[in-house]
Biopython code that builds the backbone (N, CA, C, O; Angstrom):
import numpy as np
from Bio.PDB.StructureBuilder import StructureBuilder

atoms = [
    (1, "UNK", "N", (71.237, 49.542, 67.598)),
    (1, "UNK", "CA", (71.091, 50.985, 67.600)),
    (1, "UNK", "C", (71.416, 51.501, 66.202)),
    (1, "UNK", "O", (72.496, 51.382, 65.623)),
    (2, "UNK", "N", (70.346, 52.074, 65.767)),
    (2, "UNK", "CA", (70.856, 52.866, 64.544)),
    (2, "UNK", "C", (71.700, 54.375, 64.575)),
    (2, "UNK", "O", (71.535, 55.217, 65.458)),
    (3, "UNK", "N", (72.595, 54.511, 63.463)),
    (3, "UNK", "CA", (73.412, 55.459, 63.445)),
    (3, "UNK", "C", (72.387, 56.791, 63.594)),
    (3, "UNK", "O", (73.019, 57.583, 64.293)),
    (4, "UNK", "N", (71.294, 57.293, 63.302)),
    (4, "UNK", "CA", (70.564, 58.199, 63.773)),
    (4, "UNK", "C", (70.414, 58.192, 65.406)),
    (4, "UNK", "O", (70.378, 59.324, 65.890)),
    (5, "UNK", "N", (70.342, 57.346, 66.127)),
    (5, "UNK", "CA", (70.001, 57.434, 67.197)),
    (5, "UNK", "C", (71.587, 57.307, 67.842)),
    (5, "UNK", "O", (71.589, 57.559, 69.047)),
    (6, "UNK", "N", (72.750, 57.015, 67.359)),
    (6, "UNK", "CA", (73.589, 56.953, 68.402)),
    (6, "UNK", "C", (74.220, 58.888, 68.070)),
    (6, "UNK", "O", (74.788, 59.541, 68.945)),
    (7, "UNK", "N", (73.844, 59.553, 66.311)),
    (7, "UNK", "CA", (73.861, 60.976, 66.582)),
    (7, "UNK", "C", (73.461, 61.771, 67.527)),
    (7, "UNK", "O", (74.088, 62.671, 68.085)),
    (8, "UNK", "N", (71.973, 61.270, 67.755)),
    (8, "UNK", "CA", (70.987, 62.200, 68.458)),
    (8, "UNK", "C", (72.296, 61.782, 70.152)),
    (8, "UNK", "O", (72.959, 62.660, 70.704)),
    (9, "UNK", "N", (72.295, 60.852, 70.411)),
    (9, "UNK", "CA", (72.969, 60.685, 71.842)),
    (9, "UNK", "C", (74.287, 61.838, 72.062)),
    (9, "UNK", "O", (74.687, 62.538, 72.992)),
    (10, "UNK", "N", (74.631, 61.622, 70.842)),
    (10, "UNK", "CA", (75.756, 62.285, 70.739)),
    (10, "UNK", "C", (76.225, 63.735, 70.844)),
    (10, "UNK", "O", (77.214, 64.389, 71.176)),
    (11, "UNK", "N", (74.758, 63.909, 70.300)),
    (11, "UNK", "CA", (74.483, 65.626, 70.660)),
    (11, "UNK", "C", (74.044, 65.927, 71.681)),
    (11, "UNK", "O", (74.199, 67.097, 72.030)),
    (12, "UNK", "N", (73.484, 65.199, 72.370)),
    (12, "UNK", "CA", (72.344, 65.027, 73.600)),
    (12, "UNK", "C", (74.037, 65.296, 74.639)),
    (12, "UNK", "O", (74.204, 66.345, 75.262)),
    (13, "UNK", "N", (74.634, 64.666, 74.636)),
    (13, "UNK", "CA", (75.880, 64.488, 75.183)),
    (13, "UNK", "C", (76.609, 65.919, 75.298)),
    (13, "UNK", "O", (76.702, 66.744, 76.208)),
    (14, "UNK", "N", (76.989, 65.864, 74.243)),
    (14, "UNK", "CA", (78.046, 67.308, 74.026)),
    (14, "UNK", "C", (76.671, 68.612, 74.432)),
    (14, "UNK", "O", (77.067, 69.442, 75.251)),
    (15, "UNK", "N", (75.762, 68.742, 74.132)),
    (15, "UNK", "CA", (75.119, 69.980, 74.889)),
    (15, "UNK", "C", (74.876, 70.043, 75.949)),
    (15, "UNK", "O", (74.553, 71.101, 76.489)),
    (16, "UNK", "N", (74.996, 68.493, 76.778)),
    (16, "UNK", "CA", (74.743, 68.756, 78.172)),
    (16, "UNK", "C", (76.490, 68.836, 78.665)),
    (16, "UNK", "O", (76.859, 69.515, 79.623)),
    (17, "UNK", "N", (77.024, 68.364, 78.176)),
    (17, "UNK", "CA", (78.718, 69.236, 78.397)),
    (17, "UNK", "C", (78.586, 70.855, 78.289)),
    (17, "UNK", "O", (78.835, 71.641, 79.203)),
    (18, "UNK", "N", (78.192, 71.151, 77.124)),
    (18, "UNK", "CA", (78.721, 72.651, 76.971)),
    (18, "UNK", "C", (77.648, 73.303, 78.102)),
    (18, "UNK", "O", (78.202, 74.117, 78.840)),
    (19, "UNK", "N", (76.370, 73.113, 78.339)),
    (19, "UNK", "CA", (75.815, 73.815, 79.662)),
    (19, "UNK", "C", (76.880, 73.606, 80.996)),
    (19, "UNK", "O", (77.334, 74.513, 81.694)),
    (20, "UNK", "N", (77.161, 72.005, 81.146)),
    (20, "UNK", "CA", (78.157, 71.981, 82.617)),
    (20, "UNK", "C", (79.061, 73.153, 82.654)),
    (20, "UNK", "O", (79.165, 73.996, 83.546)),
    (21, "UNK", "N", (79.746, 73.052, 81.446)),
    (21, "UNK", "CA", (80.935, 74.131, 81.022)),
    (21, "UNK", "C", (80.613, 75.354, 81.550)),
    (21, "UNK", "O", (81.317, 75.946, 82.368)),
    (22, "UNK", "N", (79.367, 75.833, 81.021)),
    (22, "UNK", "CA", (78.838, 77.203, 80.586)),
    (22, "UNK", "C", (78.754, 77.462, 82.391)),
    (22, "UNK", "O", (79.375, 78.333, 82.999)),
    (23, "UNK", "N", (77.887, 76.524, 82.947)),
    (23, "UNK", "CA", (78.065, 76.694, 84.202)),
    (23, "UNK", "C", (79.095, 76.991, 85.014)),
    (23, "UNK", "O", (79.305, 78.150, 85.370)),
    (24, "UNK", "N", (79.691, 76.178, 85.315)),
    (24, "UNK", "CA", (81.001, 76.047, 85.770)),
    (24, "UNK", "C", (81.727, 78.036, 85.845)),
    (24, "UNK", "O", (81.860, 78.853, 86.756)),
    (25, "UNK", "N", (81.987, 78.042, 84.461)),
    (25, "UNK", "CA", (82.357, 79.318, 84.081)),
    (25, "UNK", "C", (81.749, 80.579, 84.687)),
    (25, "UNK", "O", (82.382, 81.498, 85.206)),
    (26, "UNK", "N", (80.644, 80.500, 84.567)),
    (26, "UNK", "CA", (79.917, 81.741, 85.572)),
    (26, "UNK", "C", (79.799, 81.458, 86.879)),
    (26, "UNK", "O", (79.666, 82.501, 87.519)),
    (27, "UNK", "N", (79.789, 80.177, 87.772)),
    (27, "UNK", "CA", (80.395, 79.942, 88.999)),
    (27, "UNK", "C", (81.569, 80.211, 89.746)),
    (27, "UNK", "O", (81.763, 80.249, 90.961)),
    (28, "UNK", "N", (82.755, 80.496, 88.193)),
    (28, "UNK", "CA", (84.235, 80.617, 88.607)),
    (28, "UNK", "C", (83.702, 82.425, 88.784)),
    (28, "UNK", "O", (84.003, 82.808, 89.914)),
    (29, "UNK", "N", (83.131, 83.352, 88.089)),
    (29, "UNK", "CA", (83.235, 84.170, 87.813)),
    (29, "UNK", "C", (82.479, 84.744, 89.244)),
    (29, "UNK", "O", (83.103, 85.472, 90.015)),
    (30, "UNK", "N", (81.365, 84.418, 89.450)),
    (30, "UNK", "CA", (80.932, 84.996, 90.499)),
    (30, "UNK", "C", (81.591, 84.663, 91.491)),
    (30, "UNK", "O", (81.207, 85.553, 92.249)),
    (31, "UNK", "N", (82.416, 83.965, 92.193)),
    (31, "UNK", "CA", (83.089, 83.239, 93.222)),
    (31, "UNK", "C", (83.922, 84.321, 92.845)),
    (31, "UNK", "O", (83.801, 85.206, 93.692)),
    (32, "UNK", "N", (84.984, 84.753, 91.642)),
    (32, "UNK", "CA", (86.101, 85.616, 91.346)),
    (32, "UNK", "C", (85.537, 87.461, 91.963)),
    (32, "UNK", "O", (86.085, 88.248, 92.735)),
    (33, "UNK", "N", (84.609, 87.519, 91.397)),
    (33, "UNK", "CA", (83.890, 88.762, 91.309)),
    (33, "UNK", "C", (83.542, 88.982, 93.474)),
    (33, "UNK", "O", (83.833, 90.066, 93.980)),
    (34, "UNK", "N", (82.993, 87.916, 94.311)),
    (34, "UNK", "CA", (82.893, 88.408, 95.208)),
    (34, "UNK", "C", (84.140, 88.120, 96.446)),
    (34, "UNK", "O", (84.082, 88.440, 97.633)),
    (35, "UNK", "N", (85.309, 87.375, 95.683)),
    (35, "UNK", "CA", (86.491, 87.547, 96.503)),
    (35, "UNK", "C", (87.484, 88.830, 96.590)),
    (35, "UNK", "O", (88.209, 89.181, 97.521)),
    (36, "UNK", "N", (87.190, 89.657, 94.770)),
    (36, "UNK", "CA", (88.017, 90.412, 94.779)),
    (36, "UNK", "C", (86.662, 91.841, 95.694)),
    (36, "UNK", "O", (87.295, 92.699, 96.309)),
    (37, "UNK", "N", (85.602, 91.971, 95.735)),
    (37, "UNK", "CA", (84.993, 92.975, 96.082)),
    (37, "UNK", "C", (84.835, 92.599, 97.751)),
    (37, "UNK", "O", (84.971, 93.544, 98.527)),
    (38, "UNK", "N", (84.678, 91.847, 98.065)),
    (38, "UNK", "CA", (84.789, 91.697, 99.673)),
    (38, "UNK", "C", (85.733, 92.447, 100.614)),
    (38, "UNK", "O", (86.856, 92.479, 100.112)),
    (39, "UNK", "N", (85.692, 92.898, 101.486)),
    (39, "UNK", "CA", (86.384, 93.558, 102.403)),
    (39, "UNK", "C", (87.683, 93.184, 102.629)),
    (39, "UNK", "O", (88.350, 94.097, 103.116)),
    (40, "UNK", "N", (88.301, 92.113, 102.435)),
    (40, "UNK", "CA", (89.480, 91.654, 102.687)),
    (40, "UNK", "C", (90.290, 91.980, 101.596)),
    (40, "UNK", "O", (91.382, 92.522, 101.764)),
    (41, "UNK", "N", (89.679, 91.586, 100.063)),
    (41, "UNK", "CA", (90.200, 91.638, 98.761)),
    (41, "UNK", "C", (90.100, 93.438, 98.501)),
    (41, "UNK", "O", (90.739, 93.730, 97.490)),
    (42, "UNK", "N", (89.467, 94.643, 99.162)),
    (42, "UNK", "CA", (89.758, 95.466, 98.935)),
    (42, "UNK", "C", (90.375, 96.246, 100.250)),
    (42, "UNK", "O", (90.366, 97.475, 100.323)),
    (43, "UNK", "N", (90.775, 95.613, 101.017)),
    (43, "UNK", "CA", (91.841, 95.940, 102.323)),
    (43, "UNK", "C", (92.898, 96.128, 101.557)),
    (43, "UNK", "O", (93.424, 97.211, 101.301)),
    (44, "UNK", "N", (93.338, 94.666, 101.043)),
    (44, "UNK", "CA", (94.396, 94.041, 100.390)),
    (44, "UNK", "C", (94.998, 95.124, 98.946)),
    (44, "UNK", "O", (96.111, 95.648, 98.879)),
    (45, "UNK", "N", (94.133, 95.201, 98.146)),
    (45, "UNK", "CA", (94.145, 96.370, 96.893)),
    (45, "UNK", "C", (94.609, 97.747, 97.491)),
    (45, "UNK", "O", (95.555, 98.374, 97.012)),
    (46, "UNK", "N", (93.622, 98.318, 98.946)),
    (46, "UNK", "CA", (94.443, 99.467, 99.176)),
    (46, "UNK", "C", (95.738, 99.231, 99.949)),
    (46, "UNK", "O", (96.408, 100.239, 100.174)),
    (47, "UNK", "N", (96.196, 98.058, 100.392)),
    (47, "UNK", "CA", (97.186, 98.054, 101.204)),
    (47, "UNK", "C", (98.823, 98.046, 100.016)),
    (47, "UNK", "O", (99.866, 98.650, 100.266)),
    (48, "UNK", "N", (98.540, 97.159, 98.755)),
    (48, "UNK", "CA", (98.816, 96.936, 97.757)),
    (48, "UNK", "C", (99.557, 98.641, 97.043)),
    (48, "UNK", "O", (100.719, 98.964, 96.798)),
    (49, "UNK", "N", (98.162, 99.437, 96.897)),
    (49, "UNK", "CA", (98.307, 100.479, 96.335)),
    (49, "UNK", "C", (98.999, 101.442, 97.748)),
    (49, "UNK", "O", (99.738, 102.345, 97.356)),
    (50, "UNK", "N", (98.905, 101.386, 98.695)),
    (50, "UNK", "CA", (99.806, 102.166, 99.627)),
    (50, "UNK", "C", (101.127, 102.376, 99.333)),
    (50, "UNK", "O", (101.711, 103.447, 99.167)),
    (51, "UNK", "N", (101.712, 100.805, 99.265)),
    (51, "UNK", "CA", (102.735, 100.190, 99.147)),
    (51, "UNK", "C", (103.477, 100.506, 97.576)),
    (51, "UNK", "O", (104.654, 100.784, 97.350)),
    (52, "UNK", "N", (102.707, 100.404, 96.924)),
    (52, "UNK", "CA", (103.041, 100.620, 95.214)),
    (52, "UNK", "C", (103.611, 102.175, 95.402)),
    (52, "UNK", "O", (104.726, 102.421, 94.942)),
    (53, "UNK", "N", (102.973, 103.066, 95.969)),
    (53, "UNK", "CA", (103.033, 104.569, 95.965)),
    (53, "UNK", "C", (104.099, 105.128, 96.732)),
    (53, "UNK", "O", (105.052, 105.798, 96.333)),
    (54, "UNK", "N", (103.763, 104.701, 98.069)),
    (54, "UNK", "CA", (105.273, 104.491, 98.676)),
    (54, "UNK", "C", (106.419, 104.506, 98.085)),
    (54, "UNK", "O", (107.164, 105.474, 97.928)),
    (55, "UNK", "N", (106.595, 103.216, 97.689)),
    (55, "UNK", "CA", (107.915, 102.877, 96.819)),
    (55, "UNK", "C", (108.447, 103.904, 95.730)),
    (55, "UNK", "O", (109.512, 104.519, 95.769)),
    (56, "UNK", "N", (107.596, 103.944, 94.881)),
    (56, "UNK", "CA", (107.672, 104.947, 93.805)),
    (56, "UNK", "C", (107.910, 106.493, 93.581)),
    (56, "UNK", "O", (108.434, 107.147, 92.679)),
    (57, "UNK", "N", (107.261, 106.823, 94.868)),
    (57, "UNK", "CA", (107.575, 108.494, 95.637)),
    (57, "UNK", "C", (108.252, 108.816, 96.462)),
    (57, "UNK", "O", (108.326, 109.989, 96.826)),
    (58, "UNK", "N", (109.202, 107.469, 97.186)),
    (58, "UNK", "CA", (109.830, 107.778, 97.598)),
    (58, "UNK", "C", (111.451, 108.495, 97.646)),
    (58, "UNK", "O", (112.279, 108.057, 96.847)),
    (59, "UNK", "N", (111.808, 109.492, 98.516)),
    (59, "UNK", "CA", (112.929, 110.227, 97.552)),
    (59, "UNK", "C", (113.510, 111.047, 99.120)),
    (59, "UNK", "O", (112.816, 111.742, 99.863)),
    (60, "UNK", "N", (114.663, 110.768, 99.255)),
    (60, "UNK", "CA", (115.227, 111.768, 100.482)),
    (60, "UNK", "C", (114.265, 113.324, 100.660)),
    (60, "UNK", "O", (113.777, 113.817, 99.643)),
    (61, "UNK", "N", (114.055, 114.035, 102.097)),
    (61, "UNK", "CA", (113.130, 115.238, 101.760)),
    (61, "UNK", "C", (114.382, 116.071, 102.766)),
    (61, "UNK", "O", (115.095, 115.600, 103.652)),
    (62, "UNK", "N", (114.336, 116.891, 102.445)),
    (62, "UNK", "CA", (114.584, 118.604, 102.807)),
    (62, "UNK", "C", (113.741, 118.716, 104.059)),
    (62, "UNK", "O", (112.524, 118.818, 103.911)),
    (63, "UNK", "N", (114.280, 118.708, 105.326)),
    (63, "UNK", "CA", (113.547, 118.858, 106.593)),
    (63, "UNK", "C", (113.031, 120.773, 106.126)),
    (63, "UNK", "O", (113.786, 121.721, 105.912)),
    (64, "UNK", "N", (111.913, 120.739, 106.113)),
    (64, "UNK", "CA", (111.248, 122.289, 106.113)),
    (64, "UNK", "C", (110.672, 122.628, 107.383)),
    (64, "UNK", "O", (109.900, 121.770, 107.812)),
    (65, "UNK", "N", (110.853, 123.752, 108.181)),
    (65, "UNK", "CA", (109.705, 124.194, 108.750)),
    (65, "UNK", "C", (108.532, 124.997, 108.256)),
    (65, "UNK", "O", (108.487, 125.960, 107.490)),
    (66, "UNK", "N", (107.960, 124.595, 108.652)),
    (66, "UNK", "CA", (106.509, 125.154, 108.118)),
    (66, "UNK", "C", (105.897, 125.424, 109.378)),
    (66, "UNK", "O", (105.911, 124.536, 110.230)),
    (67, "UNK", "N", (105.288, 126.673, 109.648)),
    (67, "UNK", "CA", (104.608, 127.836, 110.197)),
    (67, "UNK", "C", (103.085, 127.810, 110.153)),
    (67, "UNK", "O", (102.449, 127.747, 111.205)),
    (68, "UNK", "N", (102.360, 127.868, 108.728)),
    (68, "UNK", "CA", (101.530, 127.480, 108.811)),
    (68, "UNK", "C", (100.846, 126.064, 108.894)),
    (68, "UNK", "O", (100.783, 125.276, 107.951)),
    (69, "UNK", "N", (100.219, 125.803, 110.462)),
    (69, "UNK", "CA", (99.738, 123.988, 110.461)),
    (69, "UNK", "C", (98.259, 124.192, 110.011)),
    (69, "UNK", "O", (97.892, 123.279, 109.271)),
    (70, "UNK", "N", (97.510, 124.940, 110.203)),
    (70, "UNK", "CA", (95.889, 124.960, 110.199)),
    (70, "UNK", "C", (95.741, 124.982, 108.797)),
    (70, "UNK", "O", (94.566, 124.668, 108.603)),
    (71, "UNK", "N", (96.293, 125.183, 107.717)),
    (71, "UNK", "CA", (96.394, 125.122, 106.206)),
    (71, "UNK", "C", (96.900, 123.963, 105.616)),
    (71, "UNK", "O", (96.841, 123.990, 104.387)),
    (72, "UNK", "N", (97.402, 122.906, 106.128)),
    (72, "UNK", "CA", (97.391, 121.781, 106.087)),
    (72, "UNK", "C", (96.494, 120.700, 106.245)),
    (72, "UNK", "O", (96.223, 120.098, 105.206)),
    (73, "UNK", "N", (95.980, 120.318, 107.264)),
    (73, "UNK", "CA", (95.036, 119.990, 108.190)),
    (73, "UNK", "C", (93.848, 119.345, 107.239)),
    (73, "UNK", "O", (93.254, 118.298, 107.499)),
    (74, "UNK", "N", (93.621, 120.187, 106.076)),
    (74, "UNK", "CA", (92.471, 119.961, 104.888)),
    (74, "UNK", "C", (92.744, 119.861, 103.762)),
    (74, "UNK", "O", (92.034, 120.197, 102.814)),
    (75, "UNK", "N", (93.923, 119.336, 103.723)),
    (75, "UNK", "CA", (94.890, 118.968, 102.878)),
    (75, "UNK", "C", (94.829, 117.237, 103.310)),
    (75, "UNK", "O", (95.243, 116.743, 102.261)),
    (76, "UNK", "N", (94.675, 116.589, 103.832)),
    (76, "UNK", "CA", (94.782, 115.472, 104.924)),
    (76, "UNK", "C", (93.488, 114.931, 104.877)),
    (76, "UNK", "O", (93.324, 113.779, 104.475)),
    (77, "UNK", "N", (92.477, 115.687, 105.273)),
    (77, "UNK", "CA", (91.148, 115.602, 105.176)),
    (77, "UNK", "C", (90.525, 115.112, 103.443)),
    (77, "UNK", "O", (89.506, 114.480, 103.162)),
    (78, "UNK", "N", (91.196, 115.477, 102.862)),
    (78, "UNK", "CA", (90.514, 115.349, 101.848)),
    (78, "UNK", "C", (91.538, 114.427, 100.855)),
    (78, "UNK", "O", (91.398, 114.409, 99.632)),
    (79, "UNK", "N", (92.590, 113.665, 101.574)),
    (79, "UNK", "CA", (92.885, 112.600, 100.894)),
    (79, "UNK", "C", (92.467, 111.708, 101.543)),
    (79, "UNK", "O", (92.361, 110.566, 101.096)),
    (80, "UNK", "N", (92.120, 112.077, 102.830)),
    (80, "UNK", "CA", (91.311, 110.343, 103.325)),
    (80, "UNK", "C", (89.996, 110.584, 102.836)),
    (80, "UNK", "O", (89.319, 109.558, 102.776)),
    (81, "UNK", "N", (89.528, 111.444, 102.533)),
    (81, "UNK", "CA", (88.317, 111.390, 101.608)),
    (81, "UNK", "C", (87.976, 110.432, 100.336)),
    (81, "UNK", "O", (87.075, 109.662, 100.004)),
    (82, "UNK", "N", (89.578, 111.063, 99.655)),
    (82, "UNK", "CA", (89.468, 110.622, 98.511)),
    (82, "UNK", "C", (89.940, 108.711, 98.396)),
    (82, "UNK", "O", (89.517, 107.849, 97.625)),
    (83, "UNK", "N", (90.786, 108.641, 99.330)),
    (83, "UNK", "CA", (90.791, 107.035, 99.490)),
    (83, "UNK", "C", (89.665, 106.728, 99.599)),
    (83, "UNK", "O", (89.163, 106.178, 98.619)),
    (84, "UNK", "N", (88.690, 106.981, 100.987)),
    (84, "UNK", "CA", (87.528, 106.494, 101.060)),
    (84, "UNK", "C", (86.403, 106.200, 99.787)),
    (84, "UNK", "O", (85.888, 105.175, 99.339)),
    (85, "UNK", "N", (86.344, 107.107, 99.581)),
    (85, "UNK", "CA", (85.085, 107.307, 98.303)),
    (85, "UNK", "C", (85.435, 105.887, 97.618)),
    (85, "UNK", "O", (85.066, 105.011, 98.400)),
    (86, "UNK", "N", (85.917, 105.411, 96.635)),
    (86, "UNK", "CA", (86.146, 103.943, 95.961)),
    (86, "UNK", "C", (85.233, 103.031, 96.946)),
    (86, "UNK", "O", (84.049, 102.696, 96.899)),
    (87, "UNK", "N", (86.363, 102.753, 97.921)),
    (87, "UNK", "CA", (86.038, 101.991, 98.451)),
    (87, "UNK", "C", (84.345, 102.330, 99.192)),
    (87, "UNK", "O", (83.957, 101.237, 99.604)),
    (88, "UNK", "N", (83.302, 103.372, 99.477)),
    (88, "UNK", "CA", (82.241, 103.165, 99.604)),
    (88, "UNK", "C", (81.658, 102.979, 98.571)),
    (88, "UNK", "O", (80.775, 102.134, 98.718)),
    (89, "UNK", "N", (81.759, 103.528, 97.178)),
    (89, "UNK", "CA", (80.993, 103.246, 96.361)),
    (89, "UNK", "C", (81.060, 101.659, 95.758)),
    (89, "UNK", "O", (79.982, 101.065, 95.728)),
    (90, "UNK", "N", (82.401, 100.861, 95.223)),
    (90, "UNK", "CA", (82.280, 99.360, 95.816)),
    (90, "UNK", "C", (81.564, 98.866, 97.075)),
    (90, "UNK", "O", (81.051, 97.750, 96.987)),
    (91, "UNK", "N", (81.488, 99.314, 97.862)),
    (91, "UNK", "CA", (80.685, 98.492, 98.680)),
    (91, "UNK", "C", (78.848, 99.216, 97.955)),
    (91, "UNK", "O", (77.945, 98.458, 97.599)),
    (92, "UNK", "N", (78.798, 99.998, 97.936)),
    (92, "UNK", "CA", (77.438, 100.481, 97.868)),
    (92, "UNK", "C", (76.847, 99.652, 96.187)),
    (92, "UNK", "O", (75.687, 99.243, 96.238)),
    (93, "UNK", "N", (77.407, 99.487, 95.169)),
    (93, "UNK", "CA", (77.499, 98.902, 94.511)),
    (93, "UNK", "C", (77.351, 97.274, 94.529)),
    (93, "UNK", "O", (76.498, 96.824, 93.764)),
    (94, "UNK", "N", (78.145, 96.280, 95.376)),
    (94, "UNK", "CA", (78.220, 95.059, 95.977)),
    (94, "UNK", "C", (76.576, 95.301, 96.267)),
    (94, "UNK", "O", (75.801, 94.903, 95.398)),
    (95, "UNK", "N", (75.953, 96.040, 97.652)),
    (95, "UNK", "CA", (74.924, 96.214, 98.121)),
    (95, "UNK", "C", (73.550, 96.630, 97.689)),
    (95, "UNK", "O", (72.430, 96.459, 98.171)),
    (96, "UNK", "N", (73.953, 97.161, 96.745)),
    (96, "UNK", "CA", (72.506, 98.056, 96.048)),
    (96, "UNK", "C", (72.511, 97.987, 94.136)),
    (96, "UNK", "O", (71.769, 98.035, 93.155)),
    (97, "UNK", "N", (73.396, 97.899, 94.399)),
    (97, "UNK", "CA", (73.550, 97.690, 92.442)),
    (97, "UNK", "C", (73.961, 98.685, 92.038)),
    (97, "UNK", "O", (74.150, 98.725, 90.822)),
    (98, "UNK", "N", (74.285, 99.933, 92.865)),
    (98, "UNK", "CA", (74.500, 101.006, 92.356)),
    (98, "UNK", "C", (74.214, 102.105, 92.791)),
    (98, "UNK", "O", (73.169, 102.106, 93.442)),
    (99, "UNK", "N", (74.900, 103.399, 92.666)),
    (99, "UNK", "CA", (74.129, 104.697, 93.323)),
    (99, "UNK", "C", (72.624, 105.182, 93.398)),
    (99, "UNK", "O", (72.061, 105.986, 94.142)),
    (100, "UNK", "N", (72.212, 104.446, 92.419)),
    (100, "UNK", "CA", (71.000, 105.019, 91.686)),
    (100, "UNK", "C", (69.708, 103.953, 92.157)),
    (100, "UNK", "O", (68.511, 104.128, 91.929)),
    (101, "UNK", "N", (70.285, 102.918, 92.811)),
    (101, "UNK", "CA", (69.457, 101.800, 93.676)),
    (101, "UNK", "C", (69.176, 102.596, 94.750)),
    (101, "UNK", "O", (68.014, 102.950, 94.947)),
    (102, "UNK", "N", (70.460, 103.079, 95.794)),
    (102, "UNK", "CA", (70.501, 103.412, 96.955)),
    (102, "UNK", "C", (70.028, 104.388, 96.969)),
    (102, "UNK", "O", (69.170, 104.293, 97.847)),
    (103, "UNK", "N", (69.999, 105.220, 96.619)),
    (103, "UNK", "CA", (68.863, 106.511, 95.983)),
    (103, "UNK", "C", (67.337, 106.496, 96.273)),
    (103, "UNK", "O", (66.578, 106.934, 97.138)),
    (104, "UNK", "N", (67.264, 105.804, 95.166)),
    (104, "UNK", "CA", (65.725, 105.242, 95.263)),
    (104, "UNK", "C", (65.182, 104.425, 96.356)),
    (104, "UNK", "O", (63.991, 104.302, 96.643)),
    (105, "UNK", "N", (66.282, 103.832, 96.983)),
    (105, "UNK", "CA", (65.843, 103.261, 98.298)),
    (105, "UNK", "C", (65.673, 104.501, 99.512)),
    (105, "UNK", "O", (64.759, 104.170, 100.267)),
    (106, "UNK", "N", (66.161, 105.556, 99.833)),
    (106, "UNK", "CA", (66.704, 106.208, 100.664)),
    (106, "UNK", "C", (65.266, 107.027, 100.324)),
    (106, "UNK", "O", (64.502, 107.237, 101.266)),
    (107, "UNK", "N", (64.906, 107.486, 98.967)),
    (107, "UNK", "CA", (63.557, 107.893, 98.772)),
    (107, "UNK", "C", (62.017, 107.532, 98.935)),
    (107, "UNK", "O", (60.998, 108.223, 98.899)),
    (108, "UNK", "N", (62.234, 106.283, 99.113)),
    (108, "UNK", "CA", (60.943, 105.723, 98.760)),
    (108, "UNK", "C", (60.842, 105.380, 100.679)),
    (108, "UNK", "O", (59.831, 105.044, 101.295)),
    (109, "UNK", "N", (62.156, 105.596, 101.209)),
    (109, "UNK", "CA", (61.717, 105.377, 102.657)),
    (109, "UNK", "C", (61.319, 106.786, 103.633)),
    (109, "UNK", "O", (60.601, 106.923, 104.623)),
    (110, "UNK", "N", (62.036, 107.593, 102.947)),
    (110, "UNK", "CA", (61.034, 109.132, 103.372)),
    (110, "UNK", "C", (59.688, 109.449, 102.970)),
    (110, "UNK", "O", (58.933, 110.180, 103.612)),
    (111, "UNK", "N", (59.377, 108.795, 101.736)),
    (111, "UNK", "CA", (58.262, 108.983, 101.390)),
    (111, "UNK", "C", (57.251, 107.961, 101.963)),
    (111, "UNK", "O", (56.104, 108.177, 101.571)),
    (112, "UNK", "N", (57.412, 106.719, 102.935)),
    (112, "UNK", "CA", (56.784, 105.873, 103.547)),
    (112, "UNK", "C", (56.884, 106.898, 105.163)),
    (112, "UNK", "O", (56.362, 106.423, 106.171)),
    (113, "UNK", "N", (57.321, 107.752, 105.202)),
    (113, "UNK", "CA", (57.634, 108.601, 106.577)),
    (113, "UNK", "C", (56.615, 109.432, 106.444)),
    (113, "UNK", "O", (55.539, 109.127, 106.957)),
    (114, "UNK", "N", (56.763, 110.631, 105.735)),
    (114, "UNK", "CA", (56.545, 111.698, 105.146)),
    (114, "UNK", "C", (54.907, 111.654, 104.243)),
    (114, "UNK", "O", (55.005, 112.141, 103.117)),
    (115, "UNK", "N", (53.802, 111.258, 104.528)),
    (115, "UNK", "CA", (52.880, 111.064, 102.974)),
    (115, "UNK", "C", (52.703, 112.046, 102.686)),
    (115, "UNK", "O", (52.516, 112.792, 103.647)),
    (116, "UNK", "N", (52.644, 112.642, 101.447)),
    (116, "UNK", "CA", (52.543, 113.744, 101.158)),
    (116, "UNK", "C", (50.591, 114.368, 101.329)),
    (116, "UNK", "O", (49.942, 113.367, 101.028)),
    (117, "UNK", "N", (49.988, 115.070, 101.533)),
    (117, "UNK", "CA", (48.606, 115.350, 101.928)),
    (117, "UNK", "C", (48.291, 115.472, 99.993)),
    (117, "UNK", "O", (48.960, 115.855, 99.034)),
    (118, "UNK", "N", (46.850, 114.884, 100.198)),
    (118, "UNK", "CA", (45.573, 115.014, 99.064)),
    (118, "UNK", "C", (45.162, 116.913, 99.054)),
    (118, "UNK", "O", (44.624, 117.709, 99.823)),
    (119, "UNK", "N", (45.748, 116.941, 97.801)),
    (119, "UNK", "CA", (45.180, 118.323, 97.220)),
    (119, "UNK", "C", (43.671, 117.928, 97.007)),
    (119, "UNK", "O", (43.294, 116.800, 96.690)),
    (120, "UNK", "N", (42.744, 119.182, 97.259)),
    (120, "UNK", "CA", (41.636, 118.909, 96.655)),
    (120, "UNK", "C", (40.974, 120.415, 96.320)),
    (120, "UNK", "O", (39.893, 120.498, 95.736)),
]
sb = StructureBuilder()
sb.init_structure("model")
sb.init_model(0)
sb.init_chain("A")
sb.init_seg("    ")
for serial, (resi, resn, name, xyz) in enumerate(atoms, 1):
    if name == "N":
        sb.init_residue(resn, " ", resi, " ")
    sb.init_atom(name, np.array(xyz, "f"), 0.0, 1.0, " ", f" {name:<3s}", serial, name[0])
structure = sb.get_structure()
């Protein structure tokens, strides 16, 4: 074997390493990417962040009565809102690629409903 040909092997070698590598790496990543976005891994994040908030705000309270309840009520409403929202748009995201997928999907299926009539 000449020293040209045991180079060429040699390179032949190490580039089919650095693809395994290269592979490998975006295998770890997508495997990473759909454990943390899956339903369990973002149970876990809000259960996580419950817990984080909890701790941190927590502080003896001043028993109050309060009189007005119906002024509350949407006060409540709109923090389970605001939890929610993340977590649909991760999923809608996971699902569609994005707001702007689901969109265009949601459109193009009214418009398979709906044909619009020939002006003439």
């Amino acid at each position: 074997m000449h020293i040209d040909d045991e180079i060429r092997e040699l390179e032949r070698r190490m580039a089919w390493r650095r693809h395994e590598v290269a592979n490998a790496a975006r295998a770890a990543k997508v495997r990473a990417v759909r454990k943390v976005v899956s339903p369990i891994g973002l149970a876990t994040a809000a259960g996580i962040g419950f817990l984080a908030t909890w701790a941190f705000l927590r502080r003896p309270r001043v028993k109050v009565i309060e009189r007005r309840h119906k002024e509350r009520s949407g006060g409540k409403l709109a923090g389970l809102a605001g939890l929610a929202m993340p977590v649909a748009l991760a999923l809608v995201r996971e699902r569609f690629g994005g707001p702007q997928e689901l969109a265009h999907l949601v459109l193009s299926k009214i418009q398979k409903k709906n044909p619009t009539p020939v002006a003439r």
